[in-house]
Structure formats: C-alpha cells, structure tokens
N, C-alpha and C positions, 0 to 999 in steps of 0.2 A: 393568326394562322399557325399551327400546329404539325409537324410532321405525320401525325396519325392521323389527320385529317382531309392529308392530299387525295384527289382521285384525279382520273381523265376526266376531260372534259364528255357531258353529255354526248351520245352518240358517236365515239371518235372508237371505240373499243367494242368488236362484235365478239358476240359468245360462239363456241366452237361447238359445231355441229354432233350432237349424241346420236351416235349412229348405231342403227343393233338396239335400241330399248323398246322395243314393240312397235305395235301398227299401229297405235293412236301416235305415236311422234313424227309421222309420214315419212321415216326412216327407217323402219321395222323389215321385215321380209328378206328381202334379199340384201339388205345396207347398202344401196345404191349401187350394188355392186352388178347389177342385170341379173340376167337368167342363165344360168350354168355356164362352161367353159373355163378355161385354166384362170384367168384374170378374176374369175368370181371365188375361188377356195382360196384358203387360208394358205400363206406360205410361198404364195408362186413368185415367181423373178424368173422375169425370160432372159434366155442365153444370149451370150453378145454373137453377132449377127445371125441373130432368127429373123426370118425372113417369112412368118405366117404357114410352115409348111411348105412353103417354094424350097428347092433347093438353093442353099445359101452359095453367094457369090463364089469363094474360094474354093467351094466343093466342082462347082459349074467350070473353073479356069482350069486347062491339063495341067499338069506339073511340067516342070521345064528346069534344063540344065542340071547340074553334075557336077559335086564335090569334091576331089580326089584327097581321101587322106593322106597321099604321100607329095604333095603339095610343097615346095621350099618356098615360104614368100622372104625375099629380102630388100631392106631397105637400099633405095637408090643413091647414090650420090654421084654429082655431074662433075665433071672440071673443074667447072666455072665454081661450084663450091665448093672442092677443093682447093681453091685457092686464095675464094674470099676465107676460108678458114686458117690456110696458111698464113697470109697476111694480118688476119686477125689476132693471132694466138703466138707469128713470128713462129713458127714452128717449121722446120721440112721433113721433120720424119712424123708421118700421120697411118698410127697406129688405131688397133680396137680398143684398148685402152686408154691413149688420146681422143675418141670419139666419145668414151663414152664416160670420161672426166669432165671433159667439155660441155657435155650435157645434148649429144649431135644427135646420138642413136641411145638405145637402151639395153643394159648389158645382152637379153636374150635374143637380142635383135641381129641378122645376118646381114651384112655389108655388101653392097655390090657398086663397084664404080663403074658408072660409065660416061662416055665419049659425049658428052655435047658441051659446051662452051671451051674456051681459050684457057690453056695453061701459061705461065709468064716464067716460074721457076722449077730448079729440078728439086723433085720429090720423090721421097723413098714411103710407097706406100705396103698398108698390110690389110687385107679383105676378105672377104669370105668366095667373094668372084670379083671377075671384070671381065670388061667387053673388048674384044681385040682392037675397035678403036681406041681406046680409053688406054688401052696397056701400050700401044702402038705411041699415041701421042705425049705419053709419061716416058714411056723410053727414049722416043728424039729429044727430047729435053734434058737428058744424060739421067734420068729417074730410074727408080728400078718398084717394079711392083710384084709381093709375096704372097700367095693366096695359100690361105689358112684351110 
C-alpha cells in the first residue's frame, strides 16, 4: 500500500450536485431554486428580522422611555463598604484618589456615598455626593465628609 493509492471506501463519498448545466442533468431551469421570487436570483440574503412582509416585530412594539443627556450616573458606595474598606486598606481618610488607587471606582467615575449599613470608625470622607443619612451617620462618628 502506497500513499497515492489511498481512496474512501466504495460508496462512503457522494459527488456534489452540478447545478445550472442544462435540462438533461435534471438540475437545469430554474437550479432547484423554484419559480421567481427573491430566494430564486442571484445575490439575495434576507435582512435579519424579515418577517415575509409582515411588519417585523420591533417596527409593531411603540417606542418607550426617555434618555436624558444631562443625566449624572454615580457610582454608589454604602457604609458598610466604607468600612470593610477602611479596615481593609487601615485607612481613615478615603479619598477619590484612595478609591481609585485601590481599584474601588475608575478615575471618570462619580462617587456617591450613601446610608445603608453600620459605620464602627470616624472617617474623613471626599465624594462627588452623599445622602443626608450617610453624611448624618459619618458625622456622629466624629467624621467629617467633603463633596467635591
């Protein structure tokens, strides 16, 4: 046995259909493609969500809601992670700087702290906002918070 001599095995390998060489190859005429319509010319590719001529789904749903470009999104931070970060890092002054050395937020990102979980020490914070609970329960803790 001979590498130029390898073939498939008998009948394991079907020949591909020549389509388009006349009417004696019983592929001739139309090339199996039917009787006119977009799917039978050359070229076609339907659009993603064509729907046969129905009006496609997303045309049919109304538009809904409202973008405001003058929008402020800021990132939140609670207490409670104020303080696992304090104790983390032994830090009590937590700065945007400090945040974003740390790796908390990302430099173009706005800070905003707010009120939900338990503070344990006093901390001198600096944010872009806070929520009067949140500045309320940093300042009983002898804290002081600076919004930038």
């Amino acid at each position: 046995m001979e590498l130029h001599s390898l073939s498939p095995a008998k009948g394991s390998v079907k020949r591909g259909k020549r389509i388009g060489r006349g009417q004696s190859s019983g592929k001739g005429g139309t090339s199996t493609r039917g009787h006119k319509g977009a799917k039978s010319r050359s070229g076609y590719s339907r659009k993603r969500n064509f729907e046969g001529g129905q009006m496609p789904l997303q045309m049919r749903i109304p538009k809904r809601g409202f973008n405001s470009p003058n929008r402020v999104a800021y990132t939140p931070i609670n207490l409670a992670r104020l303080q696992e970060i304090s104790e983390k890092f032994k830090s009590d002054n937590i700065d945007l700087k400090f945040l974003i050395d740390a790796g908390i937020v990302r430099k173009n990102e706005k800070v905003k702290i707010l009120g939900n979980g338990e503070l344990n020490s006093k901390l001198t914070v600096v944010a872009h906002a806070c929520s009067k609970a949140a500045q309320s329960a940093i300042e009983e803790k002898g804290g002081t918070v600076t919004i930038v």
